[in-house]
C-alpha positions in Angstrom: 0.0 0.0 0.0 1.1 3.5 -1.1 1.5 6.2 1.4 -0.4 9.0 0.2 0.6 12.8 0.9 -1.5 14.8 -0.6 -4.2 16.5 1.0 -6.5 18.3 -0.8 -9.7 18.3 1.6 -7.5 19.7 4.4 -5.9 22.6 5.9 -1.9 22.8 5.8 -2.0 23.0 9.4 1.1 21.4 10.4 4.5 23.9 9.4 6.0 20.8 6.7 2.6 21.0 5.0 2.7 24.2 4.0 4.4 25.6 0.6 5.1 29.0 -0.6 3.1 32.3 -0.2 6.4 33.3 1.5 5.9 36.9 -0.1 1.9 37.0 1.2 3.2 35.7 4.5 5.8 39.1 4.6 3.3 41.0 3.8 0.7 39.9 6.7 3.5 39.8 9.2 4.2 43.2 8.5 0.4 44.9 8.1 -0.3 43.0 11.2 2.1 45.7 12.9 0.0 48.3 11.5 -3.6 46.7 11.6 -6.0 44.1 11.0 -5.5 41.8 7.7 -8.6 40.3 5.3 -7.2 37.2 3.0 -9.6 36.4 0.3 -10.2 34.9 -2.9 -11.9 32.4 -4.8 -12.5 28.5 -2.9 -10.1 26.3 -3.1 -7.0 28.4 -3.3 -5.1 28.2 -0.1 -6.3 31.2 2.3 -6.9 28.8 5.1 -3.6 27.5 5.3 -2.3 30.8 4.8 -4.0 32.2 7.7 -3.3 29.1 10.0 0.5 29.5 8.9 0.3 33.2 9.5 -0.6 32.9 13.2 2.1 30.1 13.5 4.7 32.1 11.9 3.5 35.6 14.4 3.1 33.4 17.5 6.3 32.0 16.6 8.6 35.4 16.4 10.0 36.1 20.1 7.4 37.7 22.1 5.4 38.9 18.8 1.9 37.8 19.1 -0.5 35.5 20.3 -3.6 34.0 18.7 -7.3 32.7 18.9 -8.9 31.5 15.7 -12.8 31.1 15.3 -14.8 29.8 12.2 -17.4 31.7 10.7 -21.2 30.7 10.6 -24.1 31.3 8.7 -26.1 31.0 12.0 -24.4 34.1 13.1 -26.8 37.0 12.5 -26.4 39.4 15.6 -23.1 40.9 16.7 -23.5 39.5 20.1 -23.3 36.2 18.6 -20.5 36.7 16.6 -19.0 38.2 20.1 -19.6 34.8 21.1 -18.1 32.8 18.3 -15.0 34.3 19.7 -15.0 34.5 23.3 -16.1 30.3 23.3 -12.5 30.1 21.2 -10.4 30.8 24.0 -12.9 31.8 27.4 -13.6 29.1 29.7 -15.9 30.8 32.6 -15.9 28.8 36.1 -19.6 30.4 37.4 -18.3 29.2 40.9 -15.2 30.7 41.1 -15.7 33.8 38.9 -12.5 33.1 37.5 -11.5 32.9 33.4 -9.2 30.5 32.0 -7.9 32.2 28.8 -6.3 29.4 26.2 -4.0 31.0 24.0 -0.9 29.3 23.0 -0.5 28.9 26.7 -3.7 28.8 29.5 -3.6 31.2 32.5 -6.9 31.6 34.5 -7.4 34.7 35.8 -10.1 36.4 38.7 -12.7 38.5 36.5 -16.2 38.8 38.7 -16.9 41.6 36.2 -16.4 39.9 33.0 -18.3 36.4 34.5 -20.9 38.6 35.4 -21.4 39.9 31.7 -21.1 36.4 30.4 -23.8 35.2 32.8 -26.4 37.8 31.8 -25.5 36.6 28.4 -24.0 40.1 27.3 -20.7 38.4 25.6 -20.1 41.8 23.5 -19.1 43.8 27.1 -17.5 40.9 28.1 -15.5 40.6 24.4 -14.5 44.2 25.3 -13.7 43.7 29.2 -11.2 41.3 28.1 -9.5 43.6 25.5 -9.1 45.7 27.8 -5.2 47.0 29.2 -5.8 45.6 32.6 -7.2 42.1 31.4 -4.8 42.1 28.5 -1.8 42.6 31.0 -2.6 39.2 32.7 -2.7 37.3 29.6 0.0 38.8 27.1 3.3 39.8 27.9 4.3 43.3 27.2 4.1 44.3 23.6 2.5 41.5 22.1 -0.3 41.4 19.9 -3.6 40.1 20.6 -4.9 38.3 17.2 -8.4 37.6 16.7 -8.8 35.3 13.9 -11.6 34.2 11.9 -11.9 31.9 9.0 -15.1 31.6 6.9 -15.4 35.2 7.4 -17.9 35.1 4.6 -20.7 32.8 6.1 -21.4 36.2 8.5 -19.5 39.0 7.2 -22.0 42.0 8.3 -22.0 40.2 12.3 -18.3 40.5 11.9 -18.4 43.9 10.2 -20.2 45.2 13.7 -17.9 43.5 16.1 -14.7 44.7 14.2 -16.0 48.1 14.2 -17.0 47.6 17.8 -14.2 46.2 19.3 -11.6 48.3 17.4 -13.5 51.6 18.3 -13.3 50.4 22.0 -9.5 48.9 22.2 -8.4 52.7 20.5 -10.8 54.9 22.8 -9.0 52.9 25.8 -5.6 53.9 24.6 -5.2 49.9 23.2 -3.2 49.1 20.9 -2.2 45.4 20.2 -5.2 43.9 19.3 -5.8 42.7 15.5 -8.3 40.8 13.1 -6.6 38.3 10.8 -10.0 37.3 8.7 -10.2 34.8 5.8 -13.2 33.9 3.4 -14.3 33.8 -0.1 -13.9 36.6 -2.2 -15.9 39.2 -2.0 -16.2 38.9 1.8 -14.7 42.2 2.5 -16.6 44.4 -0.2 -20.4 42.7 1.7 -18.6 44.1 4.7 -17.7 47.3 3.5 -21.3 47.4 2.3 -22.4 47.6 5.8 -19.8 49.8 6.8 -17.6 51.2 4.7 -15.6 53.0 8.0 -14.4 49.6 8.3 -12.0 49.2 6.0 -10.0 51.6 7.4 -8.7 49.4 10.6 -7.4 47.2 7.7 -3.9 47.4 7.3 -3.8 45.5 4.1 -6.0 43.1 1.9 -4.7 40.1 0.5 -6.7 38.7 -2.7 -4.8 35.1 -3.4 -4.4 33.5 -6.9 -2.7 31.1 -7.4 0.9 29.7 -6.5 3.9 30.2 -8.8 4.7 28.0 -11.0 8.0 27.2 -9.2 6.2 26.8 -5.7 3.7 24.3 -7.4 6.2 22.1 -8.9 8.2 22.2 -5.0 4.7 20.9 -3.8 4.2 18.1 -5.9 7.9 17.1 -5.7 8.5 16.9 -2.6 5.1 14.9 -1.6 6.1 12.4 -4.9 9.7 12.5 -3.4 8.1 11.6 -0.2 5.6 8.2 -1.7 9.0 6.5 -3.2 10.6 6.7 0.1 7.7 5.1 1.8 7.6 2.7 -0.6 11.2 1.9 -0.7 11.0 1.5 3.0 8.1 -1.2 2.7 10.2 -2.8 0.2 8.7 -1.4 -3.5 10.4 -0.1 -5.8 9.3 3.1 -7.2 9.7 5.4 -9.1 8.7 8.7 -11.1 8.7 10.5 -14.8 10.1 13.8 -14.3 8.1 15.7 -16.7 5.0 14.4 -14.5 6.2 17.2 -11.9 6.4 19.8 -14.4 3.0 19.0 -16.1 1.3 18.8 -12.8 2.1 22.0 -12.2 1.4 23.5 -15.5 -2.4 21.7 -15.7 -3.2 22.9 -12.6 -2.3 26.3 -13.1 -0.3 26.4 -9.6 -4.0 26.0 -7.7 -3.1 24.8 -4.3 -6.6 22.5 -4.1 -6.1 21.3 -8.3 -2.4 20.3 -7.3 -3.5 18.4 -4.1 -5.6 16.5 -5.9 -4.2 16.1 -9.0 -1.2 14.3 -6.9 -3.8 12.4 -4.6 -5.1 10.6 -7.9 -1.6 9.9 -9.5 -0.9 8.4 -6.4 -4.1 6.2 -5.7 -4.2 5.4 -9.8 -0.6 3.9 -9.6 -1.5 2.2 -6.4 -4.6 1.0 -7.8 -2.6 -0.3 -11.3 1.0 -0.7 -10.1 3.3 -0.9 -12.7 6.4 0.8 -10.5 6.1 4.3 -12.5 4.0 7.1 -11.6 4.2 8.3 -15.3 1.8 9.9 -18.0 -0.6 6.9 -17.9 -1.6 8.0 -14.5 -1.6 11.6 -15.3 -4.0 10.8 -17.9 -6.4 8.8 -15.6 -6.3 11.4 -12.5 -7.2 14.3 -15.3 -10.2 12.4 -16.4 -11.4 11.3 -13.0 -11.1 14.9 -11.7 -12.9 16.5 -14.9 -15.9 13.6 -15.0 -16.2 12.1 -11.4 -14.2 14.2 -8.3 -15.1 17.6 -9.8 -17.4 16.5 -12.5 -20.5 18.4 -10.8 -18.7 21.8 -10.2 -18.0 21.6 -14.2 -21.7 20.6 -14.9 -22.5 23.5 -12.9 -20.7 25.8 -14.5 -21.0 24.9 -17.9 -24.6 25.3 -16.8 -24.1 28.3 -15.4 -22.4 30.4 -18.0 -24.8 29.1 -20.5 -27.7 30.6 -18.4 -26.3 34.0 -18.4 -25.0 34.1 -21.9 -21.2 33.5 -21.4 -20.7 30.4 -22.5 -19.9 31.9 -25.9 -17.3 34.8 -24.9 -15.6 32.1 -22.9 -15.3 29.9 -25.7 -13.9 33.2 -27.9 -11.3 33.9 -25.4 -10.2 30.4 -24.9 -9.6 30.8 -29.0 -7.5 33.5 -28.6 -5.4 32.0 -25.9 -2.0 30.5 -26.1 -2.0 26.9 -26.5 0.0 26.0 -23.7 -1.2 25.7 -19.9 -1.6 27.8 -17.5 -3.8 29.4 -19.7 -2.6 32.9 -20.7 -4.9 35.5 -22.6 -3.7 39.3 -23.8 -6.2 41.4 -22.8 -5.8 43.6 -25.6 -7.1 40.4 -27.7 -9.3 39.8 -24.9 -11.2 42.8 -25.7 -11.2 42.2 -29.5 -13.4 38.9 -28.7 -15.4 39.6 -25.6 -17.6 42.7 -24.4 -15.9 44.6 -21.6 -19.4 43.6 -19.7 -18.5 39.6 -20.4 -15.1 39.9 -19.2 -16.2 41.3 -16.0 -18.8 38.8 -15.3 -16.2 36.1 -15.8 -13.5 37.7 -13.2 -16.3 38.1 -10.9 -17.4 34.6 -10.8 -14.1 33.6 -10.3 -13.8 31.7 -13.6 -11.2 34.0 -15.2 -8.3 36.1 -13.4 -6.3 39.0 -13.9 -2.8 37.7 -14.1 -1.4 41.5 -14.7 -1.8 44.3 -16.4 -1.2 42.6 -20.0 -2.4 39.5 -19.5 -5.9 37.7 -18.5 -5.7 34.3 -16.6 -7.5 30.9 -15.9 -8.6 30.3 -12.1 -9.4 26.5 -12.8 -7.1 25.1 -15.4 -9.2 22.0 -15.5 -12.4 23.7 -16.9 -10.5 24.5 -20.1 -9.3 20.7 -20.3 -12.8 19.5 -19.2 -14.5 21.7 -22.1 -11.8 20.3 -24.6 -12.7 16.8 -23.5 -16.1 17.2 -23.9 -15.6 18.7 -27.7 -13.7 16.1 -28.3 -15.6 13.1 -29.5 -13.4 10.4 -31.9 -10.7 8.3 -29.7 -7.9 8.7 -31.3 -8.6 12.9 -31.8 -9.3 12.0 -27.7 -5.3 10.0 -27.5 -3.4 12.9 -29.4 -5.5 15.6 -26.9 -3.8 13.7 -24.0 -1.0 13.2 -25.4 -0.2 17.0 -26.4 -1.1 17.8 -22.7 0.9 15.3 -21.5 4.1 15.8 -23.2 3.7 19.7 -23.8 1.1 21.2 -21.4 0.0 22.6 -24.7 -3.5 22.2 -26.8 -1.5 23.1 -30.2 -1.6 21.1 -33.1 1.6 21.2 -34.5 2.9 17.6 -35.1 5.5 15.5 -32.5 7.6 13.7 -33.9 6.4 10.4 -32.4 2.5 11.4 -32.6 1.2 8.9 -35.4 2.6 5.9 -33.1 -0.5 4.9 -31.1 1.4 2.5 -28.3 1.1 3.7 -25.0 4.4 2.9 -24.7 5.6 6.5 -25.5 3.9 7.2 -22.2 6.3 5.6 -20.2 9.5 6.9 -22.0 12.1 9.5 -20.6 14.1 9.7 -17.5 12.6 8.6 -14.2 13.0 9.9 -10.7 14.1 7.5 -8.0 15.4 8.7 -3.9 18.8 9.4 -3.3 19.0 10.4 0.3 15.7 12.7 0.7 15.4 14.4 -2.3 14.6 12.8 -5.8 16.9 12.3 -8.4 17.5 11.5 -12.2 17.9 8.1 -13.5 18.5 6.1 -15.9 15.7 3.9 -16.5 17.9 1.1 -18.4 20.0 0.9 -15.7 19.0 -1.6 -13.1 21.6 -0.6 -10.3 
C-alpha cells in the first residue's frame, strides 16, 4: 500500500505541510504591525492554510503575538453572537469561582467577577471588550505582544463580523489599546459585503490580501517533494518506485499552480498507480487522475458551471477567449485580444465569478485550469482525436496542433518513456531507467 501525501480536503496545518506564499506571508507579518488583515479569494485556493501558517509564523517570532482563531457561521446574525463565536474560542468561565481561563498558545486563569458577570447575563459583547481591555490584557499577554483575533469563513457572517470589528476596534483605541488585531479569511468578495455595511471599516485594515494562485516554481516544489516523499515510503516497505520527471512539471502546468487542483491532482496519481501498479507514476496515471477529476471528483462543479455560463450568456465569450489564448497551460490570454473577442461587460462577469483572473496588467488568466481541459474533452468526440488531446497535454502542457515527432505511433508505450526519478537520500533524483543498479 502506497503512502499517500497529498491532501486536498484539508488545511496545511502542520509547518512541513505548507508551501510557498512566503511573499503574502511578509506581507501579513508586517500589516499586522499596522492593523487588521482580510485574505480572500476564490474557494479552493489556499487562504486557510495561509491564515493558520500566518498565526504560526506571528506566535512564533519572540514575544510577537498571540492567537485565537474562530470559524465563521451562517447561523451568526447578531453581533453579540458573533461576540460569542469568539469568546467560546479561548474563554472558559468557572460560574463558581468567577474566575476565566484564557487558552492561548498557553492557558492562565485569571479572577474577572466583572467579565463572568457579563457572560452570565449573556452580554458576551461587554465581556469581548472587558477582556481587551489594558488591565485584562496585562494578565494574559506579555508586554508588547499582539492580541490576534482570527476568523476563518469570514464570509458565512461577514455583516455580524463587520459590527464587532467596528466595535471592538473603536473600543480597544478609545482605551488607549493598541495590540489587538483581526486576521480574517473567506471567499472573495467577503470584504466588499462588509464594506457594504460599513464602509468606516476598511480603514482598521492594514492590508487586503486577494490570493491567486501559486507560482509556478512553488507548485512544482509541492508536488515534488510529496512524490519524493511516496517512493521513500515505498522503498522503505520494500517497493520499488519510481517517477517521470516531466509528471512534476506538467502537474504543475495543468493545474495552473492552484493549491486545491495540485492536491488532488497528486492524490489521484498516487491512488491510480496504487490501484494499477506498474512501479512508475508516469503519463498513464496523469491521464487517468485528469479524467477522473474533470468527470467524477469535480465532474458536478463543471456541470455547474457549464450550466451556469450558459444561463447568463457566457458560454460563448468564454469559448472566444479560450480561441484567442495561447496553446500551452496555465492558460494565458492578452487582454488587448481579450477585448477584440469579448464585451468589456462579459469579461467582467467572468472575473467576478471567479472563472477568469487577472494575471497583470497585460495578461488575463484561468482560475481552474481543468475547466478548459474539461471543455476540450467534452468537444472532443473520436478516440484517437481524444489520444493525441492527452498526449499534447501530457508531453507539452500545450493544446496546439503542430505535429511530434512520435504522434502517429499509437502505443502507449511513448507514455512511459524519458528519465525517471528514483530517492537518493531525501530528495529525488534523475535516473536512468535502463540501468537496473
Amino acid at each position: 500500500m502506497l503512502t499517500n501525501p497529498f491532501t486536498p480536503s484539508e488545511i496545511a496545518v502542520r509547518p512541513n505541510d505548507f508551501f510557498g506564499r512566503g511573499e503574502e506571508l511578509h506581507l501579513i507579518a508586517h500589516a499586522l504591525t499596522k492593523g487588521s488583515v482580510a485574505i480572500q479569494g476564490p474557494m479552493g485556493m489556499g487562504k486557510s492554510s495561509l491564515l493558520s501558517k500566518a498565526r504560526l509564523l506571528m506566535e512564533d517570532k519572540p514575544q510577537a503575538a498571540q492567537s485565537v482563531i474562530a470559524v465563521g457561521d451562517k447561523e451568526v446574525k447578531t453581533i453579540e453572537e458573533a461576540a460569542r463565536l469568539l469568546l467560546q474560542s479561548f474563554v472558559q468561565m468557572n460560574e463558581a469561582g468567577n474566575t476565566l481561563t484564557v487558552h492561548l498558545r498557553t492557558s492562565c486563569t485569571i479572577a474577572a467577577a466583572e467579565i463572568c458577570g457579563y457572560l452570565k447575563a449573556g452580554h458576551d459583547l461587554a465581556a469581548l471588550k472587558k477582556i481587551i481591555e489594558t488591565e485584562t490584557l496585562k494578565k494574559i499577554l506579555a508586554d508588547r505582544q499582539l492580541l490576534i483575533l482570527a476568523i476563518d469563513e469570514a464570509d458565512k457572517c461577514p455583516i455580524p463580523l463587520a459590527r464587532l470589528i467596528r466595535s471592538l476596534t473603536m473600543h480597544a483605541q478609545q482605551n488607549g489599546v493598541k495590540n489587538v488585531r483581526f486576521l480574517l479569511a473567506g471567499v472573495s468578495p467577503f470584504l466588499q459585503a462588509m464594506l457594504k455595511e460599513d464602509a468606516g471599516v476598511n480603514r482598521f485594515f492594514a492590508k487586503t490580501i486577494t490570493l491567486s494562485p501559486m507560482p509556478l516554481e512553488e507548485a512544482a516544489l509541492l508536488i515534488e517533494t510529496k512524490l519524493a516523499q511516496v517512493v521513500r515510503e515505498a522503498e522503505h516497505n520494500g517497493l520499488r518506485l519510481q517517477v517521470l520527471p516531466s509528471v512534476i512539471a506538467r502537474v504543475a502546468a495543468l493545474s495552473g499552480g492552484h493549491p486545491h487542483l495540485l492536491q488532488l491532482l497528486g492524490t489521484y496519481l498516487v491512488a491510480n498507480e496504487e490501484g494499477n501498479p506498474d512501479g512508475v507514476i508516469n503519463s498513464r496515471d496523469l491521464i487517468d487522475a485528469l479524467r477522473k477529476i474533470c468527470y467524477e471528483d469535480r465532474g458536478f462543479v463543471y456541470d455547474a458551471t457549464l450550466r451556469q455560463l450558459e444561463i447568463y450568456g457566457m458560454l460563448e465569450a468564454l469559448k472566444n477567449l479560450f480561441g484567442i489564448a495561447s496553446p500551452e497551460f496555465p492558460t494565458r490570454m492578452a487582454r488587448r485580444a481579450a477585448h477584440k473577442v469579448a464585451e468589456e461587460e462579459a469579461i467582467a462577469w467572468l472575473i467576478a465569478e471567479h472563472i477568469l483572473s487577472v494575471v497583470s496588467h497585460e495578461e488575463y488568466g484561468l482560475m481552474d485550469e481543468f475547466l478548459r481541459i474539461r471543455m476540450l474533452m467534452d468537444e472532443t468526440e473520436r478516440e484517437s482525436e481524444i489520444f493525441n488531446l492527452e498526449k499534447r497535454l501530457i508531453h507539452r502542457g500545450a493544446i496546439g496542433e503542430e505535429r511530434l515527432a512520435d504522434e502517429g505511433e499509437a502505443s502507449e508505450d511513448v507514455y512511459a518513456r524519458g528519465d525517471l526519478l528514483s530517492i537518493e537520500g531525501n530528495e529525488l533524483d534523475f535516473i536512468d531507467p535502463s540501468n537496473d543498479s
